[in-house]
C-alpha positions in Angstrom: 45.4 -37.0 81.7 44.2 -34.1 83.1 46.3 -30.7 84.0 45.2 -27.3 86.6 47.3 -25.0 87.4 47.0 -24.5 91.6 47.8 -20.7 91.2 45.2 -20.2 88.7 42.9 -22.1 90.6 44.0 -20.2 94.2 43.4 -16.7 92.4 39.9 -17.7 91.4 38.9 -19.2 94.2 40.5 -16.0 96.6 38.3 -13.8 94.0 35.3 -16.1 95.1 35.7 -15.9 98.9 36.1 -11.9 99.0 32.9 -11.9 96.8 31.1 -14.5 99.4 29.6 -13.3 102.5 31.1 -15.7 104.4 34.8 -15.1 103.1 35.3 -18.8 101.9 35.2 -20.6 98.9 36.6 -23.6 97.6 36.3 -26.1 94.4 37.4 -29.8 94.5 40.4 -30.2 92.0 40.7 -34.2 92.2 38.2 -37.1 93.1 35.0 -36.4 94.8 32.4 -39.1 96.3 33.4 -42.2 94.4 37.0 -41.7 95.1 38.9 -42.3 98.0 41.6 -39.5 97.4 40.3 -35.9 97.1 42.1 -32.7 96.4 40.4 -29.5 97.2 41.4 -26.0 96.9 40.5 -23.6 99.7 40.1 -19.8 100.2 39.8 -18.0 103.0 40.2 -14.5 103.8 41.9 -12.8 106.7 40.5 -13.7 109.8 38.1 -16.5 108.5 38.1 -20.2 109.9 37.1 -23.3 109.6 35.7 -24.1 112.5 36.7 -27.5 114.9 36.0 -30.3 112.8 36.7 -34.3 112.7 39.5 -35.4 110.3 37.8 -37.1 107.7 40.6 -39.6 106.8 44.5 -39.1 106.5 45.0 -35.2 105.3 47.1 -33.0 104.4 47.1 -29.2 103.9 49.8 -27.6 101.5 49.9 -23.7 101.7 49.7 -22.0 98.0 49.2 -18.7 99.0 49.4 -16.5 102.3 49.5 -17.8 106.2 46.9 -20.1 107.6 47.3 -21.9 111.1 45.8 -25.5 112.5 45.2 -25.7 115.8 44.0 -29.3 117.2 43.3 -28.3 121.1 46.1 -26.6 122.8 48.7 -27.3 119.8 49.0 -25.1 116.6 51.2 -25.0 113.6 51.6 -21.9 111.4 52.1 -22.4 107.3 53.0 -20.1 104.4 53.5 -20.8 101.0 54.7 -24.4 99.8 54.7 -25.4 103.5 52.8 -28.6 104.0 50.9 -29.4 107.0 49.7 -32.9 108.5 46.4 -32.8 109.9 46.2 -34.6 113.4 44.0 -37.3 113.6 41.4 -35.5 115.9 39.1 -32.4 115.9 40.8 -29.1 114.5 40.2 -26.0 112.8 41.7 -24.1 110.3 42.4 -20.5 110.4 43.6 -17.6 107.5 45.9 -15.5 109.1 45.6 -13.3 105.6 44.1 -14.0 102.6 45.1 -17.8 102.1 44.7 -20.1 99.6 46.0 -24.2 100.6 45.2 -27.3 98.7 43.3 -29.9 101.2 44.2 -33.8 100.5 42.1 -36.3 101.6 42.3 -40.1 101.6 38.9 -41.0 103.6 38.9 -43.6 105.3 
């Protein structure tokens, strides 16, 4: 069995993006290539997106730290912390509204 501790891991990783020059960073926590099921932790910093992308597989995003939005077309849905967001099943981006930290999960398809 195997413990991380998300807020350790969302510091780090916020540390990471405001020392990156693209303002992002992230680090898988859980599964990877030979898994269906991945967990990553992602941080962006204020104004930073991730740009329209397919869905991979059912996801989820759960908000550790600050406000992000996801916006699939003409829709959007705001989170803060411990809110959990479903990703559509289409193209859709991902936005930090501050300095944000979420936890993406992933069962690929």
């Amino acid at each position: 069995m195997q413990k991380s501790s998300l807020t350790a891991l969302a510091r780090e990783q916020l540390k990471l993006a405001h020392a990156s020059s693209n303002g992002r960073s992230s680090s898988t926590v859980y599964g990877g290539h030979e898994h269906r099921l991945r967990q990553t932790v992602i941080a962006l910093t204020a104004g930073q997106m991730l740009g329209e992308h397919e869905n991979p597989g059912e996801a989820t995003v759960h908000v550790l730290h600050g406000r992000v939005r996801l916006g699939a077309g003409e829709t959007s849905w705001d989170g803060a912390p411990g809110d959990l967001l479903i990703v559509p099943d289409r193209r859709h981006t991902l936005e930090a509204l501050e300095d944000s930290a979420v936890l993406l999960t992933v069962a690929k398809r």
